[in-house]
ROSEZA-78329 format. One record per residue (C-alpha): x, y, z. Coordinates in pm, whole numbers, plus 50000, padded with zeros to 5 digits. Layout:
BEGIN
tido X=X&Y=Y&Z=Z
...
***
This chain:
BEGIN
tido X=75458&Y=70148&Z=40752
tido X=75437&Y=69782&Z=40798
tido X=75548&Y=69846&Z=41168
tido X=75237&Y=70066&Z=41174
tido X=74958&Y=69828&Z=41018
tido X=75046&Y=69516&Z=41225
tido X=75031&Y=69708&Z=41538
tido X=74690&Y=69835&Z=41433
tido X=74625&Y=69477&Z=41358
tido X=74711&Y=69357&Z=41656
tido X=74515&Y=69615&Z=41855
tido X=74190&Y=69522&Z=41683
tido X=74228&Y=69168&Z=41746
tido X=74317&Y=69264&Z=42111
tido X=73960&Y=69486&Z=42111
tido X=73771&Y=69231&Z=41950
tido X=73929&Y=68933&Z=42185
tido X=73826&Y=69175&Z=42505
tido X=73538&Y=69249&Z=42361
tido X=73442&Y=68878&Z=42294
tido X=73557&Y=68781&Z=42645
tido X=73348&Y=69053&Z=42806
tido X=73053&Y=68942&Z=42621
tido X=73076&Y=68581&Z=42735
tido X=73091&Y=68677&Z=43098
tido X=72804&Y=68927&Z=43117
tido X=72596&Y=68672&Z=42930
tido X=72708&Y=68391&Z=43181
tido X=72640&Y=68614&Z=43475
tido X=72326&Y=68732&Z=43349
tido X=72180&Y=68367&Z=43316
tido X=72350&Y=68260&Z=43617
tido X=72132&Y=68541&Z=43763
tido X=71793&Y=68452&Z=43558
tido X=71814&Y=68092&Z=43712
tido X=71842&Y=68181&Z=44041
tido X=71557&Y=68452&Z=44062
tido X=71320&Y=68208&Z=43855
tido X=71425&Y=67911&Z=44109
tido X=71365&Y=68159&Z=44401
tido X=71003&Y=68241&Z=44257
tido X=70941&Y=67861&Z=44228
tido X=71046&Y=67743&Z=44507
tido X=70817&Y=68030&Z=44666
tido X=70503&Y=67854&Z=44516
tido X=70608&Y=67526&Z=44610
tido X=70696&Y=67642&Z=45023
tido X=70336&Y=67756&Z=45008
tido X=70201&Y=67518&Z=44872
tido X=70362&Y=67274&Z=45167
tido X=70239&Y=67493&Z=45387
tido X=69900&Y=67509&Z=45264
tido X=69851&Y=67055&Z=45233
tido X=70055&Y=67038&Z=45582
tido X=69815&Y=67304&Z=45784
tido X=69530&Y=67152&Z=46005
tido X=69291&Y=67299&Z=45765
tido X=69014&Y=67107&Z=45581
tido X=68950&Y=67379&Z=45357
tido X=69242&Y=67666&Z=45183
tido X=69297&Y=67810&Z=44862
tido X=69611&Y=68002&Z=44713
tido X=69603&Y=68212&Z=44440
tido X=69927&Y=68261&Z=44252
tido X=69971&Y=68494&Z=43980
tido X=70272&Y=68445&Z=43759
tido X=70471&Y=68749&Z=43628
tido X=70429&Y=68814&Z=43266
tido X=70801&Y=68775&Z=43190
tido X=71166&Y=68721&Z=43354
tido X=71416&Y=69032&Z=43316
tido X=71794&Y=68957&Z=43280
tido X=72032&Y=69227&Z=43231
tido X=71777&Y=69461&Z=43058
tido X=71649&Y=69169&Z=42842
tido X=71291&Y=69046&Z=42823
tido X=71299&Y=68696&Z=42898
tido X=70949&Y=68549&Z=42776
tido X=70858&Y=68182&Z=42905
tido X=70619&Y=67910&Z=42973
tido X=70513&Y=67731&Z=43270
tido X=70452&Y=67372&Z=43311
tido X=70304&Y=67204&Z=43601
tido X=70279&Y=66831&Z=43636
tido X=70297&Y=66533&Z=43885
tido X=70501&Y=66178&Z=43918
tido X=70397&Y=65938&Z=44130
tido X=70722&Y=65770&Z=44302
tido X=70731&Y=65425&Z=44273
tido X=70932&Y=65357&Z=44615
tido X=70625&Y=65526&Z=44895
tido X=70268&Y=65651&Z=44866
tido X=70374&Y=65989&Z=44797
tido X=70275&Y=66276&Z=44487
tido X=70571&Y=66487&Z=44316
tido X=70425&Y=66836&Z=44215
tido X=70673&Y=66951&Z=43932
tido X=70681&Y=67322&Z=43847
tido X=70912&Y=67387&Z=43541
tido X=70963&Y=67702&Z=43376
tido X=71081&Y=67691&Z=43017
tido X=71250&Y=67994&Z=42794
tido X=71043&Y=68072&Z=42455
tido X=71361&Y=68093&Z=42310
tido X=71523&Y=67710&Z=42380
tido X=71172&Y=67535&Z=42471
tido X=71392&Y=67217&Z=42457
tido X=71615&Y=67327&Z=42812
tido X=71449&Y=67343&Z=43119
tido X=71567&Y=67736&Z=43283
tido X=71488&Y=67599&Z=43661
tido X=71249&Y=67391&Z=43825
tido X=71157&Y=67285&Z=44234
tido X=70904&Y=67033&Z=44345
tido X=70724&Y=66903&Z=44641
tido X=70631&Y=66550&Z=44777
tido X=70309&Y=66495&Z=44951
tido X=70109&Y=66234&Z=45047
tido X=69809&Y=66403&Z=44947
tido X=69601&Y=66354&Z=44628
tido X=69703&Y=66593&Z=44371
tido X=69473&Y=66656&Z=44073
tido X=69600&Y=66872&Z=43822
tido X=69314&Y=67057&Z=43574
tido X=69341&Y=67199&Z=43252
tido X=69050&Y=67375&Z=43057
tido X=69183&Y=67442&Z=42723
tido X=68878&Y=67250&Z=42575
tido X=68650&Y=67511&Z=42752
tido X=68564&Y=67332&Z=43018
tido X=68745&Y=67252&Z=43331
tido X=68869&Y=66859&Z=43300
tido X=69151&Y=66651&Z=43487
tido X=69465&Y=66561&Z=43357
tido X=69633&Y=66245&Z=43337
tido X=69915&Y=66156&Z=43590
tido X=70167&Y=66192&Z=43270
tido X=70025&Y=66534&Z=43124
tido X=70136&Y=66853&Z=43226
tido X=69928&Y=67196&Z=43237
tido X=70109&Y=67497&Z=43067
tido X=70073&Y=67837&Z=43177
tido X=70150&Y=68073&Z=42903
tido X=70128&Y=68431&Z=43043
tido X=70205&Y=68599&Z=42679
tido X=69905&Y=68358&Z=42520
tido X=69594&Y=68562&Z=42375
tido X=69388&Y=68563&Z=42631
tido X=69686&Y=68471&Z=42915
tido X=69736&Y=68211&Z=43119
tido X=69902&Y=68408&Z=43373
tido X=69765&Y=68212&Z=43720
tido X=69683&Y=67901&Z=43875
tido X=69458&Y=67874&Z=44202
tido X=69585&Y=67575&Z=44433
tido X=69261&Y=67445&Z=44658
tido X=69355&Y=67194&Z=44968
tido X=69045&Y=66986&Z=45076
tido X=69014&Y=66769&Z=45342
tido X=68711&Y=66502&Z=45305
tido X=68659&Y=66146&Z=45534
tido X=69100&Y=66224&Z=45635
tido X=69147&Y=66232&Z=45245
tido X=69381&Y=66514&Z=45158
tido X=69322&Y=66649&Z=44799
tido X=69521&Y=66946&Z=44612
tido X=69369&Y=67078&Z=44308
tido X=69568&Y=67282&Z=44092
tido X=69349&Y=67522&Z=43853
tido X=69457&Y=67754&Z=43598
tido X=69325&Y=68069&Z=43544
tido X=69372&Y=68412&Z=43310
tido X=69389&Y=68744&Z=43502
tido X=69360&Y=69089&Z=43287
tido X=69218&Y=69416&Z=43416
tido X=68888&Y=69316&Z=43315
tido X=68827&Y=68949&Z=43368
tido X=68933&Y=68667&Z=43581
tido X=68826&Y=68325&Z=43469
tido X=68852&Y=68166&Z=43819
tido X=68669&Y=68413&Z=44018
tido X=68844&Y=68685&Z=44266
tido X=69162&Y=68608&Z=44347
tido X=69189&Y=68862&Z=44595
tido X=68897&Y=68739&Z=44806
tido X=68889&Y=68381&Z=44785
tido X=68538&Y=68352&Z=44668
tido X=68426&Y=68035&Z=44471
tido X=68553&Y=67971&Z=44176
tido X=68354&Y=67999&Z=43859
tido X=68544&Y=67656&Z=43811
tido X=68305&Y=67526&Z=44037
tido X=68004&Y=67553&Z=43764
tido X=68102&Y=67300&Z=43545
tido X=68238&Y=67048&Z=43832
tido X=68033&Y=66789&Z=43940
tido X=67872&Y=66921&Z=44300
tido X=68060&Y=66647&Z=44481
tido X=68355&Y=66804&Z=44378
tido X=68283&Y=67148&Z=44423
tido X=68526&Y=67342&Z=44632
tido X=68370&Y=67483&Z=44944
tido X=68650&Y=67766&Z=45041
***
């Protein structure tokens, strides 16, 4: 009988060792996974956004519309979006920081990319209600679960007297309303009403 009850011992720590081991890896794999397809979607942004400031263009803008949430082995992954700039000490050059954060460990960054440019980047936020620039050492958040969402930025290259400017705006997208204007078009902004007219975009 005692025979009997350690070998069912044994076999349950056995099941719960393979179980716990199984468990580990999947959840490994699956954030190995999350990273990479949330460092692909970044790095996206940021490769058109290169190509966008590097074009002979005085004039482009670039909607981007941010998916409402990251899916990792049938899990919801719900996140936050922070875009910000560093200017590097060593050259004349802008470092346009996109960041994406997990709801669940805010503290950890999940993945991140960036881009260097020589061009003027000016980062906007409106959470005031009005459009208004940030400081070189604040960051915008895009929140696409936030009531309404911030669920898009539009990304406006201007080229004025051989000055390159990037303006990054961001905007909430539902069925019914879209707070910059039509993304789909390109029309002007309604960000554009409460700019000063010599900083209106004009594409």
């Amino acid at each position: 009988m005692i025979d009997f009850t350690l070998s069912k011992i044994n076999l349950l720590i056995l099941a719960v060792a393979l179980f716990s081991i199984f468990s580990f890896f999947a959840f490994n794999v699956g954030q190995i996974f999350l990273v990479n397809e949330v460092k692909q979607k970044l790095e996206k942004y940021v490769t058109v956004l290169n190509q966008s400031v590097a074009a002979p263009t005085t004039c482009d803008s670039i909607p981007n519309v941010i998916p409402s949430k990251f899916v990792s082995f049938g899990n919801n992954v719900y996140y936050k979006l922070s875009i910000s700039q560093i200017t590097e000490n060593t050259s004349a050059t802008t470092r346009l920081i996109l960041g994406v954060y997990d709801n669940r460990h805010p503290e950890n960054v999940l993945a991140s990319a960036s881009m260097a440019s020589t061009a003027q980047i000016i980062i906007y936020d409106n959470t005031t209600g009005t459009f208004a620039p940030l400081n070189p050492n604040e960051e915008l958040i895009l929140d696409p679960q936030a009531v309404p969402p911030r669920n898009a930025f539009y990304a406006v290259k201007t080229v004025r007297q051989g000055q390159t400017k990037l303006y990054i705006l961001p905007c909430a997208v539902t069925a019914n309303s879209n707070t910059c204007g039509d993304l789909t078009q390109g029309n002007k902004f309604l960000v554009n009403q409460t700019l000063p007219l010599e900083e209106r975009f004009p594409c």
